[in-house]
C-alpha positions as CSV (number, residue, x, y, z in Angstrom):
1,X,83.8,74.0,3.0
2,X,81.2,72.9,5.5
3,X,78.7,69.9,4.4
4,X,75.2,69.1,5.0
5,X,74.6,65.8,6.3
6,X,71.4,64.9,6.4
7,X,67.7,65.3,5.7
8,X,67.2,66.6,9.0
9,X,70.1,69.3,8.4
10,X,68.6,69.8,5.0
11,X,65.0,70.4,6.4
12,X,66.3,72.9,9.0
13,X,68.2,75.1,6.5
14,X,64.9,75.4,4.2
15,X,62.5,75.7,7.6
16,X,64.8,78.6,8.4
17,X,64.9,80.6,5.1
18,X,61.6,82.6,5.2
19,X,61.7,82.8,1.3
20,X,62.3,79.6,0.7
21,X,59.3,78.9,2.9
22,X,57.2,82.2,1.3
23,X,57.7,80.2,-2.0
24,X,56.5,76.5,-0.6
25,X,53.4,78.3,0.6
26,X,53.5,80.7,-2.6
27,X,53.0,76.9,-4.6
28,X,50.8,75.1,-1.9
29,X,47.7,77.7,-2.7
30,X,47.8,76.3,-5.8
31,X,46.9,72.8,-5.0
32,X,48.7,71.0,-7.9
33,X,48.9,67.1,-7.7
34,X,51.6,65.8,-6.7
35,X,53.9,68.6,-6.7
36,X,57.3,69.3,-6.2
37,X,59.9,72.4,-5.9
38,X,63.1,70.9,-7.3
39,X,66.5,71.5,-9.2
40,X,68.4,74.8,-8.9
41,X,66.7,76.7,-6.4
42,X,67.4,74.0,-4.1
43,X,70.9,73.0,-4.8
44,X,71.9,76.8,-4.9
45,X,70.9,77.4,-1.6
46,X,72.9,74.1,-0.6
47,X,75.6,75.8,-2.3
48,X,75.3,78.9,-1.0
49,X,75.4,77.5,2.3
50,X,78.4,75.0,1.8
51,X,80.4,78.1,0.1
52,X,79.4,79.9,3.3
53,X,78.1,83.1,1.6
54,X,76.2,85.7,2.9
55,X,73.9,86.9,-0.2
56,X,71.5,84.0,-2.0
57,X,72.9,83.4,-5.8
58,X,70.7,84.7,-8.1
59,X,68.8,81.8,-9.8
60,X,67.5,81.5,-13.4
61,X,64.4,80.0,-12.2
62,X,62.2,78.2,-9.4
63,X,61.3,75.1,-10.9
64,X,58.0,73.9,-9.9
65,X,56.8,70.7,-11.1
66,X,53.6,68.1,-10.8
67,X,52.4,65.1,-12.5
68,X,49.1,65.2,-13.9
69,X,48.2,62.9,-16.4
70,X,45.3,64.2,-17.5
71,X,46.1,67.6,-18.4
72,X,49.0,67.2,-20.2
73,X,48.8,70.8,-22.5
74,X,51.9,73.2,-22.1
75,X,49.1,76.0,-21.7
76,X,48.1,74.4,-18.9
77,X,51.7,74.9,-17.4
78,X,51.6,78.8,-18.7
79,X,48.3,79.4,-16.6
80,X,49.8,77.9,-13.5
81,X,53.0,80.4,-13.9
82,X,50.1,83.4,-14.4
83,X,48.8,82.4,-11.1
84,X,51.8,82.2,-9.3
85,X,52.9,85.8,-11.0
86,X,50.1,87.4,-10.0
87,X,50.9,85.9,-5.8
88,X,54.5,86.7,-6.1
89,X,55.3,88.8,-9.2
90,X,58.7,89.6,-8.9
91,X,60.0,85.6,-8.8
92,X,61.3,83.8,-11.9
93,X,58.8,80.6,-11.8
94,X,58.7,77.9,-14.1
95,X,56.1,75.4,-14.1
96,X,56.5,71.8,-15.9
97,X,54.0,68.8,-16.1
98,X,56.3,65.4,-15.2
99,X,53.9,63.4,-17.0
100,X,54.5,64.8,-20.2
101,X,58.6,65.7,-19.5
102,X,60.3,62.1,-20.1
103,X,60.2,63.0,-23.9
104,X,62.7,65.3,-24.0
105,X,64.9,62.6,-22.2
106,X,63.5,59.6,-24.4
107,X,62.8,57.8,-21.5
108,X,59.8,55.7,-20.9
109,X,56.5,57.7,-19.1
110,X,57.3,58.7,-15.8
111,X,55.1,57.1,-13.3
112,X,55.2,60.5,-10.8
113,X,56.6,64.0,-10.4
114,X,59.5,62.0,-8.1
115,X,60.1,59.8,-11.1
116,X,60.7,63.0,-13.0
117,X,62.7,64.1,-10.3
118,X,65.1,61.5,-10.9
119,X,65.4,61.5,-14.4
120,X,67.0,65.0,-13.7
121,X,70.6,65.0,-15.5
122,X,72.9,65.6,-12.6
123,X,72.3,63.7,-9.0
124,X,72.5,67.4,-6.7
125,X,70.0,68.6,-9.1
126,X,67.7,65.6,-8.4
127,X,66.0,67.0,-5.3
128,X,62.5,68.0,-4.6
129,X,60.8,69.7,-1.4
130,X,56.9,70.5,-0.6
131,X,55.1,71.3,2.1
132,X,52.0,69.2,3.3
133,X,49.7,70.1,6.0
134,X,52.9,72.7,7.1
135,X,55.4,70.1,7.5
136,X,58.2,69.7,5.0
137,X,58.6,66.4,3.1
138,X,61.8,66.1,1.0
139,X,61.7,63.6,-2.2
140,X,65.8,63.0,-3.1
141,X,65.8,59.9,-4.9
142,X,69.5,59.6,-4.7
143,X,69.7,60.7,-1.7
144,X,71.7,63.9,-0.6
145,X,75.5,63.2,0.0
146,X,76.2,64.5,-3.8
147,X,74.3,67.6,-2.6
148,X,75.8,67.9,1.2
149,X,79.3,67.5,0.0
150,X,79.1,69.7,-3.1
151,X,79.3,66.7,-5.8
152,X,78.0,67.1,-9.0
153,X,77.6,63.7,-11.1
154,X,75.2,62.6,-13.8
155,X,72.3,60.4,-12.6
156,X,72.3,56.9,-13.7
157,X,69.9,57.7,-16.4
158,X,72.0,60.2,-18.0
159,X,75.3,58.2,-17.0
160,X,74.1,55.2,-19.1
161,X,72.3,57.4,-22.2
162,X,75.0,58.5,-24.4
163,X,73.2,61.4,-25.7
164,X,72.1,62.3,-22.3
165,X,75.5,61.8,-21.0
166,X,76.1,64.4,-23.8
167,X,73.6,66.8,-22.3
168,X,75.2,66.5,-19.1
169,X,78.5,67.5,-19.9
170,X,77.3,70.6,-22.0
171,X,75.2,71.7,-19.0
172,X,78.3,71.5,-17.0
173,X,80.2,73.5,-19.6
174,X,76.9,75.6,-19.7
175,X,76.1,76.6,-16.1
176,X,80.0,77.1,-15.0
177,X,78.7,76.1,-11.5
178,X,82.3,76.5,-10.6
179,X,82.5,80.3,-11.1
180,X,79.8,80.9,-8.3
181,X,81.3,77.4,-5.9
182,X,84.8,77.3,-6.7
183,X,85.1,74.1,-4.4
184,X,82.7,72.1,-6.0
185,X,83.7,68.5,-7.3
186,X,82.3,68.7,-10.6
187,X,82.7,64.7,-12.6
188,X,82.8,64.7,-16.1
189,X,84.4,61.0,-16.5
């Protein structure tokens, strides 16, 4: 299995994929603050890549997140997705407000959309890319060895929360990552 080392090596792959890059600039007309493409469009593409396979993995979604603290009304989220559907029609987007997210977890407010980021339940999951002013900035607050090396643990929120440790193992059982990357390292503990 090949691994991804770096942020630099991370950055190349995604500068390189045209629609990963169509989507960035897809989400940048919208001008959302502070806003983030994260989770499984990311790590499947790291997958992909580390599994060395030819066709992209179909994804359930492309999560696109912000933090605004303002407008915190799921409506708000639903009009964003319209606007992206009517861009690019044919991609599965999902739009979600960070500052309103940290209830589902139980966790205290999240103080940005990076915050959010890693309160994400497993640590390759906890990744997030944008483009500003046509450079790409990468936000992985555990950094990306779990992602490089095809590791999935919880993060330490989730690790230390028993009920979200709970949620991590059945999104384990769930996803069946394993299935599409058969030589992923995948921690239950």
């Amino acid at each position: 299995m090949r691994l991804l080392q770096s942020e630099e090596e991370l950055r190349n792959l995604i500068v390189a994929d045209d629609w990963m890059m169509n989507i960035l600039s897809t989400i940048n007309t919208l001008q959302l603050p502070d806003w983030w493409v994260c989770a499984g469009v990311i790590r499947s593409m790291v997958w992909d890549y580390l599994h060395e396979k030819e066709e992209r993995t179909p994804i359930a979604d492309i999560d696109v997140i912000y933090f605004d603290k303002i407008n915190l009304a799921e409506d708000i989220e639903k009009q964003y997705e319209q606007k992206l559907r009517k861009i690019s029609p044919n991609e599965p987007w999902s739009v979600k407000n960070q500052a309103r997210m940290h209830v589902l977890n139980g966790s205290k407010p999240y103080q940005s959309a990076v915050d959010g980021i890693a309160h994400f339940p497993e640590i390759p999951t906890a990744i997030g890319i944008k483009l500003i002013d046509d450079s790409l900035e990468i936000a992985a607050p555990y950094g990306i060895r779990h992602l490089g090396a095809g590791i999935v643990e919880p993060t330490p929120f989730f690790l230390e929360n028993k009920d979200c440790y709970t949620i991590y193992r059945q999104r384990i059982l769930q996803k069946k990552w394993h299935v599409s990357w058969p030589k992923l390292e995948i921690n239950l503990q």
